[in-house]
TORKOL-4160 file (C-alpha; in steps of 0.2 Angstrom, whole numbers, padded with zeros to 4 digits, m for minus):
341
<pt num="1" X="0033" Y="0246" Z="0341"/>
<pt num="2" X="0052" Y="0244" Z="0338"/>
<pt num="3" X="0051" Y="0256" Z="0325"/>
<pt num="4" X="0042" Y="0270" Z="0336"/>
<pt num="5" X="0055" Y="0266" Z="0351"/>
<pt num="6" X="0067" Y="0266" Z="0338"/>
<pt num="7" X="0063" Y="0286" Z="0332"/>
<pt num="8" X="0058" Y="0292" Z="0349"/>
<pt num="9" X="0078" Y="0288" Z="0354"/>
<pt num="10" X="0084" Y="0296" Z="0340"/>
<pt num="11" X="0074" Y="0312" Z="0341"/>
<pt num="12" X="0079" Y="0312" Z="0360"/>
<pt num="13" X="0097" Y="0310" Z="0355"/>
<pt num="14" X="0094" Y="0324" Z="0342"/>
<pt num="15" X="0088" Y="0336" Z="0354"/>
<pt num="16" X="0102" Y="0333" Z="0367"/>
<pt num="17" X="0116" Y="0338" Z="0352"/>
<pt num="18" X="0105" Y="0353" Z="0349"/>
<pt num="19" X="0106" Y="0356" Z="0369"/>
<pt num="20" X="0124" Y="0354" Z="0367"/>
<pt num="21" X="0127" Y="0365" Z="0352"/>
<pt num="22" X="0119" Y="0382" Z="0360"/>
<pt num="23" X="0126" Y="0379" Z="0378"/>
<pt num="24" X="0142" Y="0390" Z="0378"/>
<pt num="25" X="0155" Y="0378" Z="0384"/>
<pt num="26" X="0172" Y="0386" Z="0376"/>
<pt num="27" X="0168" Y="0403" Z="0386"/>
<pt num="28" X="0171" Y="0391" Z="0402"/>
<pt num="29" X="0187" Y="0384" Z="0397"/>
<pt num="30" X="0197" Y="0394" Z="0412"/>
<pt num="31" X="0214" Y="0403" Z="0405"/>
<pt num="32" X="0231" Y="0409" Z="0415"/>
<pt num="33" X="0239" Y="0424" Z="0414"/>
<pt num="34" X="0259" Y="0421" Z="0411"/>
<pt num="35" X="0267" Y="0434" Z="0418"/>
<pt num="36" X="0284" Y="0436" Z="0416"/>
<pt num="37" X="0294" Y="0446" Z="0429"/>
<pt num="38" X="0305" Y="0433" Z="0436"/>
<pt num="39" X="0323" Y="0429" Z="0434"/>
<pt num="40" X="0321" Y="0408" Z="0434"/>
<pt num="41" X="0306" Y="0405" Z="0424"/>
<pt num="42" X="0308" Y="0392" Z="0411"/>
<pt num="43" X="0309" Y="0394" Z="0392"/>
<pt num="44" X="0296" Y="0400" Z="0384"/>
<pt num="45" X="0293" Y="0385" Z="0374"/>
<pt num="46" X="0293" Y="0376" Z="0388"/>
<pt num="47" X="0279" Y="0387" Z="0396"/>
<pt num="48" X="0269" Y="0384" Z="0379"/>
<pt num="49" X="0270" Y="0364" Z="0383"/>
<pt num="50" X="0265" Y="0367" Z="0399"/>
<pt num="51" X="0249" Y="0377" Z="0394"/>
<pt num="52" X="0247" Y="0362" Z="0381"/>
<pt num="53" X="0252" Y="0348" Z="0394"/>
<pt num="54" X="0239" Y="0352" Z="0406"/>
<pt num="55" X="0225" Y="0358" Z="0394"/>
<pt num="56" X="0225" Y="0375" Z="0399"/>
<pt num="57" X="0216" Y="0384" Z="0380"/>
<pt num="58" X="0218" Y="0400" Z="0384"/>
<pt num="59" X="0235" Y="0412" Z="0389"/>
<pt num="60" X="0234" Y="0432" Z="0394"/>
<pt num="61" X="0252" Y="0440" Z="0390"/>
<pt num="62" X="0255" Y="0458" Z="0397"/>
<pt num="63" X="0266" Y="0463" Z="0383"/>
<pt num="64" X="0271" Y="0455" Z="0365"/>
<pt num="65" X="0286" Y="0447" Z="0370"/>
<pt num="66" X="0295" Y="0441" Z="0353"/>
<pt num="67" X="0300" Y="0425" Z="0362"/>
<pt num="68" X="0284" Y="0421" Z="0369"/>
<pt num="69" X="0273" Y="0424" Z="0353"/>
<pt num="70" X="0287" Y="0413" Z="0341"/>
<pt num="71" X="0284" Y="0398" Z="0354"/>
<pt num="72" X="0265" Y="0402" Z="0352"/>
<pt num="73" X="0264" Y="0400" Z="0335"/>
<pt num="74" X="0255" Y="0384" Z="0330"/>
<pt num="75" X="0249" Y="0381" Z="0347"/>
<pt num="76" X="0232" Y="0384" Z="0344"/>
<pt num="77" X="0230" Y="0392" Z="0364"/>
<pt num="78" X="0220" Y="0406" Z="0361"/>
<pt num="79" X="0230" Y="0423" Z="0366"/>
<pt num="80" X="0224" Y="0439" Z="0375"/>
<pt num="81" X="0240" Y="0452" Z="0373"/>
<pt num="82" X="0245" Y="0468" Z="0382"/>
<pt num="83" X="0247" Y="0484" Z="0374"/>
<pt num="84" X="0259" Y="0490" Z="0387"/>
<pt num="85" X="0255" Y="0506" Z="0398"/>
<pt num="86" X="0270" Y="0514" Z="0391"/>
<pt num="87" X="0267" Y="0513" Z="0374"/>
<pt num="88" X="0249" Y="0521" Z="0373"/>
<pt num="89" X="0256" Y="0539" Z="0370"/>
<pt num="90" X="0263" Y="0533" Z="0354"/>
<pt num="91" X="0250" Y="0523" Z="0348"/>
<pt num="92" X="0235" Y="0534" Z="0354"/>
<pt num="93" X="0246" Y="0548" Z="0344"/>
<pt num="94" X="0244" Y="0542" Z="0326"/>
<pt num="95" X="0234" Y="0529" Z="0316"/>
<pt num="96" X="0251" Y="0524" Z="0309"/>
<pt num="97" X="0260" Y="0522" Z="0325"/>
<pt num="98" X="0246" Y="0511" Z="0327"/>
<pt num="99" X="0248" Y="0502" Z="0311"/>
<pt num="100" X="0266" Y="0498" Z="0314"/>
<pt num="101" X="0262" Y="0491" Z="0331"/>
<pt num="102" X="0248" Y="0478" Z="0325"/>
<pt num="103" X="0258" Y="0473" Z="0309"/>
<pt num="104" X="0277" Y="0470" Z="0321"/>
<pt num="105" X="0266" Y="0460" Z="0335"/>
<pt num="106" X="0251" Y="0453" Z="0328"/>
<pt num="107" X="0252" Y="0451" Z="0309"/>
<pt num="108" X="0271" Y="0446" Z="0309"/>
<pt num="109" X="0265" Y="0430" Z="0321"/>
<pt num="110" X="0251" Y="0420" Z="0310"/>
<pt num="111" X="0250" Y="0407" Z="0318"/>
<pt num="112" X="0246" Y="0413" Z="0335"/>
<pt num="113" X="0227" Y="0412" Z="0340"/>
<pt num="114" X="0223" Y="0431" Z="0345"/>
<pt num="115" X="0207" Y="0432" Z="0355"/>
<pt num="116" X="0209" Y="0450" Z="0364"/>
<pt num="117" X="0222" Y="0466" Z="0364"/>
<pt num="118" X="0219" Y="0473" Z="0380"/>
<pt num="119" X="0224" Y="0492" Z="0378"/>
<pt num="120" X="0235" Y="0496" Z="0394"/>
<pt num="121" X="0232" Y="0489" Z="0411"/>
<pt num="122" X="0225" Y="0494" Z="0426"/>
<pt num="123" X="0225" Y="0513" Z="0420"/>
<pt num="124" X="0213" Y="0524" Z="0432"/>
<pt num="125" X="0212" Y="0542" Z="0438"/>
<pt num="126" X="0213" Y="0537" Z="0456"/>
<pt num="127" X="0231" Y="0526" Z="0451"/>
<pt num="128" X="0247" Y="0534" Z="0454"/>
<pt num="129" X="0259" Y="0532" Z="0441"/>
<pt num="130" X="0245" Y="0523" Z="0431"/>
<pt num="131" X="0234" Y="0542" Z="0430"/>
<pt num="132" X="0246" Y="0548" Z="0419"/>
<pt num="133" X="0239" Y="0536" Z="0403"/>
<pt num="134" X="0221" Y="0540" Z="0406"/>
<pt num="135" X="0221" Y="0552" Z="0391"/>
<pt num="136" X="0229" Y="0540" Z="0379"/>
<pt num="137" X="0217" Y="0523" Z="0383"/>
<pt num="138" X="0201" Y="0528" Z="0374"/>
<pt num="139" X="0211" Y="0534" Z="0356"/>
<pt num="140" X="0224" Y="0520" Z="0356"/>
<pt num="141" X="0209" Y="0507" Z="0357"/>
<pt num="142" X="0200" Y="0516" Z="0344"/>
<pt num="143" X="0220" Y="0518" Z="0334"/>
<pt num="144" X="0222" Y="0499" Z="0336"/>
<pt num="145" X="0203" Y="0494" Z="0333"/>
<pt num="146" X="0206" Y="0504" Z="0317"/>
<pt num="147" X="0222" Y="0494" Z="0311"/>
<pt num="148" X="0214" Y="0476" Z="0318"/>
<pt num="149" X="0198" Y="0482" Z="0308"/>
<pt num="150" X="0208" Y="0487" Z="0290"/>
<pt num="151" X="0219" Y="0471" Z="0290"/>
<pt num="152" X="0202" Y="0460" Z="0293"/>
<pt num="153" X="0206" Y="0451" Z="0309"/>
<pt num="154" X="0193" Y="0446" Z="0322"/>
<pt num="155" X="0203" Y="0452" Z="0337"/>
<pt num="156" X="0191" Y="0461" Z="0348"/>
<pt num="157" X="0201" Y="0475" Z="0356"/>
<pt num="158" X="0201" Y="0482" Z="0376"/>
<pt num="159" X="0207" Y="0486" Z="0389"/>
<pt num="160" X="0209" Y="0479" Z="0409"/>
<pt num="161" X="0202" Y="0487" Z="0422"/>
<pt num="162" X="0203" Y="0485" Z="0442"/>
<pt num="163" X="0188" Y="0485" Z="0455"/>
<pt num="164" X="0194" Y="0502" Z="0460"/>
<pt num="165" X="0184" Y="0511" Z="0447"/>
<pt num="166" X="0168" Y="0505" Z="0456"/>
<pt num="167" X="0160" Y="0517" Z="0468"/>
<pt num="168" X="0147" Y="0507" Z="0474"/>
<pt num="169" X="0147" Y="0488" Z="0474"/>
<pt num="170" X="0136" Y="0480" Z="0487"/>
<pt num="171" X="0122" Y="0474" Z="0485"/>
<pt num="172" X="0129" Y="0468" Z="0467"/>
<pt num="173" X="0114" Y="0479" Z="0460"/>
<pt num="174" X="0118" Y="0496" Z="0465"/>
<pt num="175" X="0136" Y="0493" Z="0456"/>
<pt num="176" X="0141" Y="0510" Z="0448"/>
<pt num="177" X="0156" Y="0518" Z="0442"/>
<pt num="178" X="0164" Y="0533" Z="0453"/>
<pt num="179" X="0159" Y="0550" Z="0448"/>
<pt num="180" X="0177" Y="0557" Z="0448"/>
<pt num="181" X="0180" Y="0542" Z="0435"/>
<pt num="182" X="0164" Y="0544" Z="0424"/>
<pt num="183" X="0174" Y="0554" Z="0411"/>
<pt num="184" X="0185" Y="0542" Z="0407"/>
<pt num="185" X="0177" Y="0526" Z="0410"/>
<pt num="186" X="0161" Y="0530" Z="0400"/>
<pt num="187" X="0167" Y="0533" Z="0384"/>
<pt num="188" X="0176" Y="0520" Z="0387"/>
<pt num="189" X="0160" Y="0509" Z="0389"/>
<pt num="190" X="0153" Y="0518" Z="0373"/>
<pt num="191" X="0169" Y="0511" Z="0361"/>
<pt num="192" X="0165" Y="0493" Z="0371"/>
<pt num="193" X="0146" Y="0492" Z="0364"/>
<pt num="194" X="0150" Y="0500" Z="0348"/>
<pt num="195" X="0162" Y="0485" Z="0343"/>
<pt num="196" X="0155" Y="0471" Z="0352"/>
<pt num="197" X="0171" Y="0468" Z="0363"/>
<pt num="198" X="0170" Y="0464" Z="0380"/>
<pt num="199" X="0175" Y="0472" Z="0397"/>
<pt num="200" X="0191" Y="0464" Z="0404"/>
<pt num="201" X="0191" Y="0467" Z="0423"/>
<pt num="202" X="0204" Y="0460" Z="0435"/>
<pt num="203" X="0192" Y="0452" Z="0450"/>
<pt num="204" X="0201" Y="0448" Z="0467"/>
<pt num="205" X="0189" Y="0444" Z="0480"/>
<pt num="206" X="0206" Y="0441" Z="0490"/>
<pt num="207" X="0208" Y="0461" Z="0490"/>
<pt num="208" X="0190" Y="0463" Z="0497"/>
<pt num="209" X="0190" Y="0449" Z="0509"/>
<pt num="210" X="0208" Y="0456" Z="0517"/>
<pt num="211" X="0203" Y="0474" Z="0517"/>
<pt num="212" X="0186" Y="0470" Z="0525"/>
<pt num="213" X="0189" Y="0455" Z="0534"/>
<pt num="214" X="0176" Y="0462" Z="0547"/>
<pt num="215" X="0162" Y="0460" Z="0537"/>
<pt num="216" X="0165" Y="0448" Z="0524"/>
<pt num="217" X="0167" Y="0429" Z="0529"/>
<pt num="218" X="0184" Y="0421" Z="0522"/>
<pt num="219" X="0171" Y="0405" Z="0515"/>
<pt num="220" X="0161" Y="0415" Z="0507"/>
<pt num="221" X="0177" Y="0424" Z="0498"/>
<pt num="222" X="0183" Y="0407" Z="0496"/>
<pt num="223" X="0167" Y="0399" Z="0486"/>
<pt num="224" X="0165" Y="0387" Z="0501"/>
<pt num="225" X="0151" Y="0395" Z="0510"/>
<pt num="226" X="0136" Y="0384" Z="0513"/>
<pt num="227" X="0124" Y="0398" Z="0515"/>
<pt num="228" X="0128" Y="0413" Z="0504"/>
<pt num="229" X="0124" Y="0431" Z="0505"/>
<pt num="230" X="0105" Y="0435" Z="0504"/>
<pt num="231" X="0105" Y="0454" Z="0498"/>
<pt num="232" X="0092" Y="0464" Z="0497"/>
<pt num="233" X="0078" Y="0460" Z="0483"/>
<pt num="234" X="0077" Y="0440" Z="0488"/>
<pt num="235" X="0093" Y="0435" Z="0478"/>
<pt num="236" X="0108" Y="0425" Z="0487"/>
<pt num="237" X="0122" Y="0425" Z="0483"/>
<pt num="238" X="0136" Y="0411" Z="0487"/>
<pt num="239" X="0153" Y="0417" Z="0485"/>
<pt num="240" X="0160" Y="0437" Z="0485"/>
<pt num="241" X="0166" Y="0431" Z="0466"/>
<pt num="242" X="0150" Y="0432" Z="0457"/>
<pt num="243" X="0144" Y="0447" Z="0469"/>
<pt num="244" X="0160" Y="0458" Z="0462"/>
<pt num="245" X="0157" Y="0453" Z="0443"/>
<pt num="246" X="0138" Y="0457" Z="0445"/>
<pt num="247" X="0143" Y="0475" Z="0453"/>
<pt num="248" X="0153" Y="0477" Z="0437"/>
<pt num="249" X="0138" Y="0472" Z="0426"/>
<pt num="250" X="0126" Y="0482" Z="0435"/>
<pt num="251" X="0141" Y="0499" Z="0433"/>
<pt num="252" X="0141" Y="0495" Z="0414"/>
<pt num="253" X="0122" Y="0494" Z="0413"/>
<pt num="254" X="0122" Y="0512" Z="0423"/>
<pt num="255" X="0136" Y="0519" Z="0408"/>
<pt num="256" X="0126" Y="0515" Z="0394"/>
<pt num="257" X="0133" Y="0495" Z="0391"/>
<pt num="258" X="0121" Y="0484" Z="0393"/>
<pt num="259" X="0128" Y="0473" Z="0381"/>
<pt num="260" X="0145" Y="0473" Z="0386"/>
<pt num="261" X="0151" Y="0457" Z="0391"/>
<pt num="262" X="0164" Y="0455" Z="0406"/>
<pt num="263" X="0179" Y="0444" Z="0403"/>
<pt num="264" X="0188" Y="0442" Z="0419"/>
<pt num="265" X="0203" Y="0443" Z="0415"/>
<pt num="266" X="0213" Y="0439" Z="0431"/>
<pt num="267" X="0211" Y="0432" Z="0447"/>
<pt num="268" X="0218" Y="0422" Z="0461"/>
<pt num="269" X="0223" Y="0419" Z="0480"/>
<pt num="270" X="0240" Y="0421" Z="0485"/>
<pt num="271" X="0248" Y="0406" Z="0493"/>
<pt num="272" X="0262" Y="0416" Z="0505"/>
<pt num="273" X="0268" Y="0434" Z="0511"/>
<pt num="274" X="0252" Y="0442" Z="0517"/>
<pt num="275" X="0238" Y="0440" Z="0526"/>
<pt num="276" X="0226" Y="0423" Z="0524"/>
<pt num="277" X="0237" Y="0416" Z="0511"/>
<pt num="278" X="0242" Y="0398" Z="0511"/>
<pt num="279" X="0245" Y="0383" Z="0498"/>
<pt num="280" X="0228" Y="0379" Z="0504"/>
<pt num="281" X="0218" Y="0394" Z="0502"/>
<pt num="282" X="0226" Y="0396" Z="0486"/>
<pt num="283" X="0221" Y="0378" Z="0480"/>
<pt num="284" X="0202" Y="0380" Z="0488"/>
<pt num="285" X="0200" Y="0397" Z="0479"/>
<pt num="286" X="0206" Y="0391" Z="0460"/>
<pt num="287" X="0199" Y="0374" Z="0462"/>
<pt num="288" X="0183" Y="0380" Z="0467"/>
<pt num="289" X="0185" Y="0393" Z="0451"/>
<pt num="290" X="0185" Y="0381" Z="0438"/>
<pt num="291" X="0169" Y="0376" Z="0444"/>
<pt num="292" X="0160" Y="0390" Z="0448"/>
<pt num="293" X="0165" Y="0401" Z="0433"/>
<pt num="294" X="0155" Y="0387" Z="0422"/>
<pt num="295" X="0136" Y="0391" Z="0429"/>
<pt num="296" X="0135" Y="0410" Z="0427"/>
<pt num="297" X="0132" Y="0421" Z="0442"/>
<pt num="298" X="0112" Y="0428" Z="0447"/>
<pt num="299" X="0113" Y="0444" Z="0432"/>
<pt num="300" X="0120" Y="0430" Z="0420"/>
<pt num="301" X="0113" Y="0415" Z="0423"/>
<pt num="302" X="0118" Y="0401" Z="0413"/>
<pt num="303" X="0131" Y="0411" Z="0404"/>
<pt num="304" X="0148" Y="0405" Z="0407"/>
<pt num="305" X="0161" Y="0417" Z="0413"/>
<pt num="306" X="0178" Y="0419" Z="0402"/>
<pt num="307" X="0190" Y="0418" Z="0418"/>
<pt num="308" X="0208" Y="0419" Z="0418"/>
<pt num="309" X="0217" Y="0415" Z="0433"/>
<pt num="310" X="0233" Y="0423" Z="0439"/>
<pt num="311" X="0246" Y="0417" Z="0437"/>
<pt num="312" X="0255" Y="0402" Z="0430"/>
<pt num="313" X="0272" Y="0403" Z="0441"/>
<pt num="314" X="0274" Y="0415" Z="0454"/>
<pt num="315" X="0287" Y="0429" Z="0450"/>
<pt num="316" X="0304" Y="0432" Z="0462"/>
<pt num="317" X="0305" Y="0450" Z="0457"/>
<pt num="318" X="0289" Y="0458" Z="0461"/>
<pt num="319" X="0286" Y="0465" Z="0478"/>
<pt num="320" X="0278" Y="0466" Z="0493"/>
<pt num="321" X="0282" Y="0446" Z="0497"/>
<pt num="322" X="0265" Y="0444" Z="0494"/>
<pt num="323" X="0265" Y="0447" Z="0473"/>
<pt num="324" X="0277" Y="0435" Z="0471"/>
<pt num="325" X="0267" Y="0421" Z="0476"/>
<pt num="326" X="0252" Y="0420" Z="0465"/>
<pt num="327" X="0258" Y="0405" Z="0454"/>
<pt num="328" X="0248" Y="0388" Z="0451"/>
<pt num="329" X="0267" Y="0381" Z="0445"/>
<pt num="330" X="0283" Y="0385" Z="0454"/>
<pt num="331" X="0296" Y="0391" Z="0441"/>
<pt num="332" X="0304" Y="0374" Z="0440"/>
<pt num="333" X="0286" Y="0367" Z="0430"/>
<pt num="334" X="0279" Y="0358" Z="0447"/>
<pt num="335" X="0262" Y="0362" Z="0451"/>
<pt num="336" X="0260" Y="0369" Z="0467"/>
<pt num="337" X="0245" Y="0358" Z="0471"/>
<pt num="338" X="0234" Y="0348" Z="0462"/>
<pt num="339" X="0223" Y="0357" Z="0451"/>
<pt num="340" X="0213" Y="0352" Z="0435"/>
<pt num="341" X="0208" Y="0359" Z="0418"/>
């Protein structure tokens, strides 16, 4: 009978490492987006030891700063970088303008963990100054894929989108792409399922909830509601979070990507200079984050989402008041309130 007990526990503790093995914990592990446009943020090495410090795997960079990739190196944090705006007419010009751009900010720094190059940010039609790029996303993706391809790197390549490309996006189903964006967005999709590289889309339910405060309830914005959403089909929904990602599946799945996985690659609350902000909305929305970004939302159940929080420190020179506030750590390394990873 001993012996019997004795095999039956081991082939349960057998089948719980093989549970273990296939759930997808490291796509839970939450990152911060270090942005960089203040005048007293500490060192970049510090920053790194910060990261390190308080466990925080994963790091999103708008541009390859020299000084933030040197004190990466080694670090094992694993690093989305920015191929900034600027820069795509060059790059989208020529596969060689290209080549010199991955071997100067990705091949010269070995010891940094690349995860994603996110090909421009927030570039759409409907963008001001950012409608001027539009032509140049799609070919310096397919330039820098090409480059990351011949050097045999496993950096998937993108690029970062905004909610603003959605023309539809409640209920979370009917999500679809603008019509007046479809040119550009959908081939866009096309490269993305080709390579197996995710969609990086910046989600800020705190955008929704201020601009449509007369329908959508702060709790349900700030993951604390008790009741949800019920939309129409029979799914609820709790929080405006997983509704926004799901609208953003259901657009891909319109453009041909069905495949394409969404990396969120920022979000966050504002804790002063607008309207609903506070340390403690800010510390109920992130905190609640880390949580819910581990479960999967009603299109993906069970499928962590990659989530990276904006930002690590808020930034003195951004305006309105309001973007300069987004930090978990004031620039002199204190967290701003308690918050774990």
């Amino acid at each position: 009978m001993a012996g019997t007990l004795s095999q039956f526990s081991s082939s349960i503790a057998i089948l719980a490492l093989l549970l273990i093995a296939t759930l997808d914990f490291t796509a839970a592990q939450t990152g911060v987006c270090y942005g960089r446009l203040g005048n007293d943020l500490p060192p970049e090495s510090d920053v790194v030891g910060l990261f390190k410090q308080n466990n925080i795997q994963r790091m999103r960079i708008y541009n390859p700063d020299p000084a933030a990739l040197q004190a990466l190196g080694g670090s094992n944090i694993e690093l989305t970088v920015g191929v900034a705006n600027e820069d795509l007419p060059s790059i989208a010009a020529s596969q060689s303008n290209a080549d010199t751009w991955v071997q100067t900010n990705i091949k010269s720094y070995p010891g940094v963990k690349f995860k994603y190059i996110a090909v421009g940010n927030e570039i759409s039609p409907l963008r001001g100054e950012s409608s001027q790029y539009v032509q140049y996303v799609l070919p310096a993706m397919q330039n820098i894929h090409n480059s990351i391809s011949s050097a045999g790197l496993g950096i998937r390549v993108s690029t970062a989108v905004d909610m603003g490309l959605l023309g539809t996006s409640y209920p979370p189903d009917a999500g679809a792409f603008r019509s007046d964006v479809a040119s550009y967005i959908n081939p866009v999709v096309g490269f993305l399922a080709k390579t197996g590289a995710p969609l990086l889309a910046n989600v800020y339910p705190y955008f929704a909830y201020v601009g449509n405060k007369a329908q959508i309830d702060i709790s349900y914005a700030l993951f604390t509601s008790s009741s949800g959403v019920p939309m129409p089909g029979g799914v609820t929904y709790q929080n405006l979070f997983y509704a926004m990602v799901d609208a953003m599946y259901a657009a891909l799945e319109k453009s041909g990507g069905s495949s394409v996985e969404v990396v969120v690659s920022e979000t966050g609350w504002p804790s002063a200079g607008g309207d609903s902000t506070s340390v403690d909305n800010a510390r109920v929305y992130n905190t609640n984050l880390l949580q819910r970004v581990q479960s999967g939302t009603p299109k993906r159940p069970g499928k962590a989402i990659e989530t990276y929080i904006f930002a690590m420190f808020d930034e003195n020179q951004k305006s309105p008041e309001y973007e300069k506030n987004w930090g978990i750590f004031h620039p002199n390394k204190e967290l701003k309130y308690p918050i774990k990873f």
